[in-house]
N, C-alpha and C positions, 0 to 999 in steps of 0.2 A: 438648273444644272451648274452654274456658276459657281454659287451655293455651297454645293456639293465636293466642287471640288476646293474649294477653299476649305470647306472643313477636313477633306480628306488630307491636303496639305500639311495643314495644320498640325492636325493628328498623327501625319508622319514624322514630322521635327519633332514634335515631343517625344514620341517614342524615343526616335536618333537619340534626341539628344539625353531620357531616360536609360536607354541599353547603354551609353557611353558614358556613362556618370554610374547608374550602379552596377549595370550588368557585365561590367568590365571582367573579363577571364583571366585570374591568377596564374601567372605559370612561378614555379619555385627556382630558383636558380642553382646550378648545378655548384657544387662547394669540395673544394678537395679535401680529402679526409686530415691531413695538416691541419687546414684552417677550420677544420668544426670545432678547435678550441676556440677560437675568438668568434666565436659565430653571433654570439650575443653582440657588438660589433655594429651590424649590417641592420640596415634599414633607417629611418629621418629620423630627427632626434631634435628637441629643444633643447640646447644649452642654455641653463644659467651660472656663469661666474661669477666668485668676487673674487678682486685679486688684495693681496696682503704687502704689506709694506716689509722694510727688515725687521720692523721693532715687532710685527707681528700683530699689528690694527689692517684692519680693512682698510682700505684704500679707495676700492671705486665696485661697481659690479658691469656687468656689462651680458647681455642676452645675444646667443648664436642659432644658426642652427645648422644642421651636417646632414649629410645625409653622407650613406658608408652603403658600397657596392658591390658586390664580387662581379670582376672581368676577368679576360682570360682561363674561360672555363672555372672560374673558382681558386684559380691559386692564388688571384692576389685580390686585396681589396681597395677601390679605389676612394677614399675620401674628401670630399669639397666642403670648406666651410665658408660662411657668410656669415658676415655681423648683421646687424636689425639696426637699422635707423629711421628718422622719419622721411627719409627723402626714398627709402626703398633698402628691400636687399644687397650686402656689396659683397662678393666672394674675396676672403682677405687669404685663403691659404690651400692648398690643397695637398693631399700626402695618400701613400700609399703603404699597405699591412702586408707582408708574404714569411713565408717560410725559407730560409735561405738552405737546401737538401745539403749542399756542403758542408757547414759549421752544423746544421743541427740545429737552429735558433732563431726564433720570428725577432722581425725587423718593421719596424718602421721607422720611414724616411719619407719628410714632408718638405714642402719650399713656401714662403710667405712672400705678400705681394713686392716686400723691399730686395727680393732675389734671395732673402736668406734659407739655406739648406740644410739640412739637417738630418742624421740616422741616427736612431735608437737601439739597440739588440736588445735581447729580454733578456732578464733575471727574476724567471717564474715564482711565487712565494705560493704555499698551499692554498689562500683563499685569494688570492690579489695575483694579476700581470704590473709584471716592474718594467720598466723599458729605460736603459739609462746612455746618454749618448757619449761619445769622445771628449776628453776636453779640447776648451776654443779658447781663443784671447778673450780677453774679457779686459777693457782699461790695461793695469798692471799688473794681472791675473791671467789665470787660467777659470774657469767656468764649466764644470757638469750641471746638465740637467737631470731631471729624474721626472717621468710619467707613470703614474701608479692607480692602475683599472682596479678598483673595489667595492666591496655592496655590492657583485653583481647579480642581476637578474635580466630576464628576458626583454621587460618593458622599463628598467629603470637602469643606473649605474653612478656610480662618481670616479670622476680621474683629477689627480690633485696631481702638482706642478712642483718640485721643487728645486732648489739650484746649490751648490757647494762652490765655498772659491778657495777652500784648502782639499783638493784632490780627493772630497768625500767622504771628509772626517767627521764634516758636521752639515746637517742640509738646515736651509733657511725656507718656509713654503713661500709660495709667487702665488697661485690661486690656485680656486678649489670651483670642481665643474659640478652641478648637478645635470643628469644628461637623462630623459626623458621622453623617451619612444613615441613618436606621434602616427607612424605607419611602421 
């Protein structure tokens, strides 16, 4: 009898722990019809960077990974990113995607772990999302960024980085993301 129930035990945790690992039930999340353009967007993602110098050599490269959410019903997306190191996962930034209904123009605006903040507004181009922020100090300067979503598809994308320190006459690239959907 003992036996018995030891195997029955058993044979329950495996199940559990089967039905919990693959039987898990998908539910879709609700997405505002705004954001079905960046919808490609949403879901984990392995970032591969390299980032570039001014002269325009590689620099260094460096492996992330994100994962991108819709909360609040769908209107906005929330973002968390993590570097990969050997000691473990470290979340270095987190930012968020919405559609601003007044201006008429999606927005993203992220904060990094040193408190720095940051908004981008779009500047849609027919195959690519441009997202380009205010100017900042910068040293002796002023400094634009520019995020630029291209190559997209479902399961794959690149967003390239680049930065102007004459009001966006001329852009310099910083890095270049390969992003690659792993759920």
């Amino acid at each position: 009898m003992k036996m018995k129930n030891l195997f029955l035990t058993i044979l329950s945790l495996l199940l559990t722990m089967s039905t919990g690992l693959f039987g898990q039930v998908k539910f879709e999340a609700k997405i505002q019809p705004e954001m079905s353009n960046l919808e490609f967007m949403v879901g984990s993602w392995d970032n591969e960077s390299k980032f570039y110098g001014p002269d325009g050599k590689i620099r260094g490269n460096q492996k992330f990974k994100q994962t991108v959410e819709p909360i609040l019903e769908g209107a906005i997306f929330n973002s968390k990113g993590y570097i990969i190191t050997p000691q473990g996962d470290r979340q270095v930034g987190e930012g968020w995607v919405f559609y601003d209904v007044k201006v008429k123009e999606y927005v993203i605006s992220a904060v990094d772990l040193q408190g720095n903040f940051d908004t981008f507004k779009s500047q849609t181009k027919k195959d690519r999302w441009v997202f380009i922020n205010s100017p900042k100090p910068f040293q002796d300067k002023e400094i634009i960024w520019k995020r630029i979503y291209y190559d997209i598809t479902r399961d794959e994308h690149k967003l390239s980085m680049e930065y102007s320190l004459d009001g966006g006459k001329t852009w310099t690239l910083s890095n270049v993301q390969i992003n690659k959907k792993t759920r």
